[in-house]
Each structure stands twice: as C-alpha cells, then as structure tokens.
C-alpha positions as semicolon CSV with decimal commas, in nm:
position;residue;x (nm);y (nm);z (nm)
1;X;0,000;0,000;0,000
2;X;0,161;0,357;-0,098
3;X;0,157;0,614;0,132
4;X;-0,135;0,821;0,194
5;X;-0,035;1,193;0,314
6;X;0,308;1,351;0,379
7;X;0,423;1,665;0,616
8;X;0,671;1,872;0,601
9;X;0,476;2,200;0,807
10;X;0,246;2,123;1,159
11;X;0,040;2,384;1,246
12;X;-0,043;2,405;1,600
13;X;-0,345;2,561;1,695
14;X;-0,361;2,764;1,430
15;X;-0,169;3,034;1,600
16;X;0,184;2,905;1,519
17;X;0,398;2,626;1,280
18;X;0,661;2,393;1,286
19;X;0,884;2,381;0,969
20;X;1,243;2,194;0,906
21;X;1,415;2,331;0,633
22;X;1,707;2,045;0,618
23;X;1,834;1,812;0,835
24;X;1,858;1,925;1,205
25;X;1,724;2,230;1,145
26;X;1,425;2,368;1,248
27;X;1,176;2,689;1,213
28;X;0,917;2,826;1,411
29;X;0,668;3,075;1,211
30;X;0,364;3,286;1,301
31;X;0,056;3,217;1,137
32;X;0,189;3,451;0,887
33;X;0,471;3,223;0,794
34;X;0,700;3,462;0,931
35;X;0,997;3,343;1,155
36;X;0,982;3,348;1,483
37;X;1,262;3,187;1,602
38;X;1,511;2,918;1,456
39;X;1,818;2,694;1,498
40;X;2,052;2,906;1,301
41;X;1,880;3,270;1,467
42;X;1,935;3,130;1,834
43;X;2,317;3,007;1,700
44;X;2,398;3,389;1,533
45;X;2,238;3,545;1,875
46;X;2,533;3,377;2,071
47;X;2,800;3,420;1,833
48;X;2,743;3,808;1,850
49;X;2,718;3,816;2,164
50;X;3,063;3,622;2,244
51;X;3,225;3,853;1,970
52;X;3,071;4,129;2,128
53;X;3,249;4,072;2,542
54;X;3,596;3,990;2,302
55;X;3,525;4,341;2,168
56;X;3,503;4,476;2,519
57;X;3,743;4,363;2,685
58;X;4,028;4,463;2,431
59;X;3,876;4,789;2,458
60;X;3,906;4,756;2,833
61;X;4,288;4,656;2,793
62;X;4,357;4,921;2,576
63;X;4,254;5,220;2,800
64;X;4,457;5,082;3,103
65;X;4,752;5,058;2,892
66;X;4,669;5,415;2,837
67;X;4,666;5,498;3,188
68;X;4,948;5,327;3,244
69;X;5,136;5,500;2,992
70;X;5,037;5,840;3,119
71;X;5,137;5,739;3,472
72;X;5,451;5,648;3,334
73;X;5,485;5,997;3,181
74;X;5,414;6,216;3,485
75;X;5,637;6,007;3,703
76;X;5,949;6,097;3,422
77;X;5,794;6,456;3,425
78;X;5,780;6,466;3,773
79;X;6,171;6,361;3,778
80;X;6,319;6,600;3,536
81;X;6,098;6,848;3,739
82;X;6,304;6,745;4,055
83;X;6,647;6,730;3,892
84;X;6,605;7,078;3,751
85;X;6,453;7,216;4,094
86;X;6,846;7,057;4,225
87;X;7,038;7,231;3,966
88;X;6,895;7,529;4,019
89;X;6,943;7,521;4,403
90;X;7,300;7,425;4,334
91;X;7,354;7,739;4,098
92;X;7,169;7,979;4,395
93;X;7,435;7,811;4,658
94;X;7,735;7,901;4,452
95;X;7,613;8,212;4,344
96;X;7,617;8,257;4,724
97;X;7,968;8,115;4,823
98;X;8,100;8,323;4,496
99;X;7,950;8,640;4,676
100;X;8,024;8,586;5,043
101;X;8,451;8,540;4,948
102;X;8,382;8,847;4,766
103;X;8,276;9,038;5,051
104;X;8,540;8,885;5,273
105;X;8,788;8,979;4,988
106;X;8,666;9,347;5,008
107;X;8,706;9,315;5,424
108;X;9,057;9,195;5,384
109;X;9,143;9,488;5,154
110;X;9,002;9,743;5,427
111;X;9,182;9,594;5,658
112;X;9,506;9,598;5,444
113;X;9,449;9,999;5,347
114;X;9,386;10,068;5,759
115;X;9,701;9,939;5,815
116;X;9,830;10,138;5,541
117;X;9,671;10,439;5,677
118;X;9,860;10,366;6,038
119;X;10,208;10,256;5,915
120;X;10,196;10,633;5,714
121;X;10,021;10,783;6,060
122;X;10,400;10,654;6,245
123;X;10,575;10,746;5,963
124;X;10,461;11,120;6,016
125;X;10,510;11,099;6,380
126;X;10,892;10,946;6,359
127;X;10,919;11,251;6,109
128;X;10,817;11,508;6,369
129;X;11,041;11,322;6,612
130;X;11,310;11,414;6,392
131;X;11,257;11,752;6,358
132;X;11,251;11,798;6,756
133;X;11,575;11,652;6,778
134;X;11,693;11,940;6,525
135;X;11,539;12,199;6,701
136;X;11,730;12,072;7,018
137;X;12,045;12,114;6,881
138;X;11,929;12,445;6,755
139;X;11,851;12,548;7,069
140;X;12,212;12,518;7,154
141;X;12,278;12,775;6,909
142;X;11,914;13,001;6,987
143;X;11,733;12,888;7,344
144;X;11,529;13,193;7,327
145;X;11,425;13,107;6,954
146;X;11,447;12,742;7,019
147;X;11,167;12,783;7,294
148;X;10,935;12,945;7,114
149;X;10,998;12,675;6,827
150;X;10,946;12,428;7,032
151;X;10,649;12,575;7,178
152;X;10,515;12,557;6,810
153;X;10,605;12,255;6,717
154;X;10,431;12,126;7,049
155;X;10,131;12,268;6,912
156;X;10,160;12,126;6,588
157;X;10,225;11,774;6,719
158;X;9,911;11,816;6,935
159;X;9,708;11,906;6,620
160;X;9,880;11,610;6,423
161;X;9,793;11,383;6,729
162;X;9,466;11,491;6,731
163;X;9,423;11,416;6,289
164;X;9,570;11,103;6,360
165;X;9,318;10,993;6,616
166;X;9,051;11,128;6,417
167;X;9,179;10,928;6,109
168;X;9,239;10,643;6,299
169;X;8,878;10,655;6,437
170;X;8,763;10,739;6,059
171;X;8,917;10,396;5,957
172;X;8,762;10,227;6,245
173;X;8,436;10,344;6,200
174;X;8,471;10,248;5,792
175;X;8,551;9,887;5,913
176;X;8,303;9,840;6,147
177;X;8,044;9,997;5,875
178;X;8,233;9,757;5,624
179;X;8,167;9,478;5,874
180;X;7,846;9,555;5,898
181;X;7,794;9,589;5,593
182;X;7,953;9,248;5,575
183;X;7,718;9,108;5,803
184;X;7,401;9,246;5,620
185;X;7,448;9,113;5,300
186;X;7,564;8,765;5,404
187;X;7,232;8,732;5,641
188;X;7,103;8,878;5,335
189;X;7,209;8,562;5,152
190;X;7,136;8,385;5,369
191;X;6,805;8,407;5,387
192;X;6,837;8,433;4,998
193;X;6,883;8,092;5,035
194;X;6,638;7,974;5,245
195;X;6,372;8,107;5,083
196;X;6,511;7,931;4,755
197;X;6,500;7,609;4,994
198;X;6,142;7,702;5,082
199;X;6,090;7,731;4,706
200;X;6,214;7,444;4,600
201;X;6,020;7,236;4,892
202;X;5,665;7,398;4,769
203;X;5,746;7,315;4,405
204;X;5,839;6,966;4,535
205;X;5,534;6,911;4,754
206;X;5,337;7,058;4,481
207;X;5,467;6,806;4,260
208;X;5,445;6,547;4,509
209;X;5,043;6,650;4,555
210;X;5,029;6,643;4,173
211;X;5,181;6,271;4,136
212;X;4,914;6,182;4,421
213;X;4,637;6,357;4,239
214;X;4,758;6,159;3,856
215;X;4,781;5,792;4,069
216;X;4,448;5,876;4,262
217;X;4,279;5,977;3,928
218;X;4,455;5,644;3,755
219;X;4,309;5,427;4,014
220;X;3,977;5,563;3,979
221;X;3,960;5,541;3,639
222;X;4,111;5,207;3,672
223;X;3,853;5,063;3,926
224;X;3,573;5,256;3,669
225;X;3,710;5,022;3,353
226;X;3,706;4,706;3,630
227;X;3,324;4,798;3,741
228;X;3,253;4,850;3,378
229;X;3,398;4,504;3,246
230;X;3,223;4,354;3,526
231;X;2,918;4,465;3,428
232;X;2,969;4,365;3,082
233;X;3,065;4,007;3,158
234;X;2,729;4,055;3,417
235;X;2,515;4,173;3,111
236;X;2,636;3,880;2,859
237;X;2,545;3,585;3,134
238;X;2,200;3,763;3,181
239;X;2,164;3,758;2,807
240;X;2,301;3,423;2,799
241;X;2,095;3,308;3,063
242;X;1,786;3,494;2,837
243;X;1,826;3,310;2,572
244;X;1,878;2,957;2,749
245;X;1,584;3,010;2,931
246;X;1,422;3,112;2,544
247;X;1,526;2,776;2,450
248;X;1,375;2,555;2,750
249;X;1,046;2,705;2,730
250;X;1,034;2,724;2,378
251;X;1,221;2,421;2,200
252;X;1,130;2,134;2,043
253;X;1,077;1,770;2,117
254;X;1,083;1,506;1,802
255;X;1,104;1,189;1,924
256;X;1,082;0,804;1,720
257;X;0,958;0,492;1,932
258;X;0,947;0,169;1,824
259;X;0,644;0,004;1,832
260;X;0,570;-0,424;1,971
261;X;0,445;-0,655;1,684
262;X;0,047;-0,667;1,827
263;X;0,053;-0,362;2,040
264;X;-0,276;-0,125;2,009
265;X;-0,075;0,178;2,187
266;X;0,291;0,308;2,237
267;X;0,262;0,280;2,581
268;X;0,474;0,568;2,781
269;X;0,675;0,729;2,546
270;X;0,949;1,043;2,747
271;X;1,042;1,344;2,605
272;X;1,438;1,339;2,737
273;X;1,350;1,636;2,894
274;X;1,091;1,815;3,154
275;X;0,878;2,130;2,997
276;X;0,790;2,370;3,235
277;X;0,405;2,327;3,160
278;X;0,233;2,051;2,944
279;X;0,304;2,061;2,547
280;X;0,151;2,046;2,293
281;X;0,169;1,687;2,117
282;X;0,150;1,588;1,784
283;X;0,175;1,199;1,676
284;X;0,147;0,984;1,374
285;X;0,213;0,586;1,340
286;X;0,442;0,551;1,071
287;X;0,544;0,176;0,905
288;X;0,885;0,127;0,685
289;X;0,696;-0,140;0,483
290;X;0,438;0,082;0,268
291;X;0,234;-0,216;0,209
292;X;0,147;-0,248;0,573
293;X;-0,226;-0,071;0,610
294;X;-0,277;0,283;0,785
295;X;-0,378;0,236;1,148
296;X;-0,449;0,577;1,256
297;X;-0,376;0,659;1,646
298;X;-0,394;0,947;1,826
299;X;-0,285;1,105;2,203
300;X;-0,440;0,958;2,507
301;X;-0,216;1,120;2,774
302;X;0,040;1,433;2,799
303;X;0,236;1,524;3,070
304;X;0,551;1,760;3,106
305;X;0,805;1,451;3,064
306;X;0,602;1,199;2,873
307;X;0,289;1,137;2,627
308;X;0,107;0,802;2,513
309;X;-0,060;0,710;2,217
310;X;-0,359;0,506;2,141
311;X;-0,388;0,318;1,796
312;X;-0,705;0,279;1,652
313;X;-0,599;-0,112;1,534
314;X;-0,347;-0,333;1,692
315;X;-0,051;-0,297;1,488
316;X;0,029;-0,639;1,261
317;X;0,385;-0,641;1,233
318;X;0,702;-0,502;1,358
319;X;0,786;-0,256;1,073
320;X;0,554;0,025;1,287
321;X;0,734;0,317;1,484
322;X;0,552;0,596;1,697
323;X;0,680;0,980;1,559
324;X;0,597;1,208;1,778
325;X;0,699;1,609;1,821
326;X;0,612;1,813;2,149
327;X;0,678;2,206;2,202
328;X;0,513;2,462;2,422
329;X;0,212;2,559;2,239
C-alpha cells in the first residue's frame, strides 16, 4: 500500500507552525509564515554576543595601557621636574659662596688699606720726632728762639695727634660699617637661600600632591574600567541566561519509538526532557513497509516529561514506529 499523506509544516493551533528546512534544522513561524525563532537565529544570537564581550574587553585593555602609559609619563615629568629644581638650588648656593669670598675679599682689603693708613700715621710721627731733635740742637745755638719753636712745634704735634686719632677713628668706623655691611648682606644671603630652599620644597610638595592627584585619578579610572567590564561580563550571562531560558520554554521535542508486533498503543513514550508546563503533542504511526495498512492513532495522555498514544488497530507487524513532536504551544 503507498503512502497516503506527507508533512513537512504542523500547524499548531492555528496560532503558530513547525517547519524543518534540512536536516537538524528547524523553524518556528507565526501564522503569517513569518519566523519566529530558529536553529541558526538562536546560533547567530550567541555568536554576537561572544564577539561582542571579546570586543570589550580589548577595549578595556587598551585604556589601562593608556593609563598606564600616562602614569609612566608624569612620574618621568615629575623627575626632570626634581632634577632641575636641584640644579637650580645648586647654581643659587654658589652664586652665594662666589659672593660671600667676595665680601670677605673686600674686608681683607680694608683691613690691608687701615694698616696702610697707620704705618703712614708713624711714619709722620717718627718725622716730627726728627725735627725735635733738630730743634734741640738748635737750641744750643738760639734757646730763646728754640723755645718758642718748640712751643710751636708742640702745638703742631698736638694738632697732628689729634688728625691722627681722628683718622684712625675714621678707619675704624669704615671697618666696622664695612663689617656691617659684611654682616648684612651675608644674612642677606642667607636668607636668599632659604627662601630658595622654601621654594624648591613647595614646588616639590606641589609636585608630590600632583603625582598623588595623577595615581588617585589612575586608580579611579582604573577601578571605573574594572566595574565597567564587570558589568559587561554581568550583562552577557543575563543575556546568555535569556536566551537559554528562550530555548527551555520554547524548544522542540521530536522523538521516534518503536512500536511491539500486536501492540494497540505506544505505551509511555518520554520526552528526554521536563517542559515547564504541558506541550503540545502531535503523533502519527508511521510503518517502513508501505504495504502495511494505515492504522491511525492518536494522544491519550500528555504530561511535562512523557505522552502516550492510542492506535485505533493493533498494529500487525514489527515494521511500525511511533513519531511524535512536542513544544510549548
């Protein structure tokens, strides 16, 4: 006997269809004929979405190398900063010694013109010596006239005594001015230099506060790239999960059970697999001999793991087999 009817598309209800467009493949359509949802759909979904996370996280490498990079640069920065802060205080410290043995240089010279100054003061004073001792022995010749020269020359020595000590009290008064002098510009350098030191520790604590600022500012940015992969690896297993959970409630079931030589049903016949609510079951007794007769059969019991079917005739032979498809209607 030839066969009778074949299918290739079971509606269900109306409201949906099952199609196979090659070997384990599978379609399901609207009413329509308009794909719902497929083998090869539910295969390109997870392909994009695992290309997608590889896209992200090489993104994700990239920018920390980044931040690394720039770290890198404002720790050299911060170095050459440092060095150059040194040179410069090393300049500001000779420019200080250069100036302070140039002031004692100009102290030693006042001291070496005082002592000038004195040796000539003597010298003037062993000349007027002199010139007593010649009025002495002119005074042998003229005591009358050798008083009253000595009287002057008394006088005179008494106003040269007195220049002296006014010179000599000039000179003093120079060097202690020159000292002081001294004094005044070295504290003067002095606290040249310290506020150069001050300088140079506010530019280095201002560059230490601005390396601080760059690795607090890397590490935030670096936790916000972590928290932001994590939530991308968090938003691929919920769309993973999705689409798993797509498949359980909505997949397919096509199962082939033999059948007994004699038997007038299938008896329980399991899906592999637990729906979460009854399907929808379609069945058809199928023989590989096509001159065995039709027997038609149909569903006597569902439940979410198995489904039996009743035959309208006890099947005569062996060549019969049970085909049977169950999906979430």
């Amino acid at each position: 006997m030839a066969k009778v009817f074949r299918t290739e598309t079971l509606s269900l209800s109306d409201n949906i269809r099952l199609a196979s467009s090659g070997a384990g493949a599978f379609e399901i359509q609207s009413a329509g004929g308009s794909t719902l949802m497929s083998k090869a759909t539910i295969e390109a979904d997870i392909s994009s979405l695992q290309a997608q996370r590889v896209i992200d996280e090489s993104d994700t490498n990239t920018e920390i190398s980044s931040l690394q990079a720039e770290d890198v640069k404002n720790e050299s920065d911060l170095s050459v900063d440092i060095s150059s802060l040194q040179a410069q205080r090393v300049i500001d410290e000779s420019d200080t010694n250069t100036e302070i043995s140039s002031l004692q240089a100009e102290d030693v010279k006042n001291e070496s013109d005082l002592s000038v100054d004195v040796s000539s003061l003597h010298a003037v004073n062993e000349k007027d010596t002199t010139d007593i001792s010649s009025l002495q022995a002119e005074d042998v010749k003229n005591e009358s006239d050798l008083s009253v020269d000595i009287s002057s020359l008394q006088a005179q020595r008494v106003i040269d005594e007195s220049d002296t000590n006014t010179e000599i009290s000039s000179l003093q008064a120079e060097d202690v001015k020159n000292e002081s002098d001294l004094s005044v510009d070295v504290s003067s350098l002095q606290a040249e230099d310290v506020k150069n030191e001050s300088d140079l520790s506010v530019d280095i604590s201002s560059l230490q506060a601005e390396d601080v600022k760059n690795e607090s500012d890397l590490s935030v940015d670096v936790s916000s790239l972590q928290a932001e992969d994590v939530k991308n690896e968090s938003d691929l297993s919920v769309d993973i999960s999705s689409l798993n959970a797509a498949v359980a409630s909505n997949d397919v079931v096509a199962i082939s059970s033999t059948v007994t030589n004699g038997s007038d049903n299938s008896g329980s016949i399991s899906f592999g697999r637990i729906f979460a609510s009854t399907p929808v079951v379609v069945a058809l007794l199928r023989s590989t001999d096509a001159s065995d007769p039709i027997i038609a059969c149909m569903v006597s019991a569902v439940s979410t793991s198995a489904a039996t079917v009743t035959f309208a005739d006890s099947v005569p032979s062996a060549n019969y087999s049970v085909e049977l498809i169950a999906s979430i209607g």
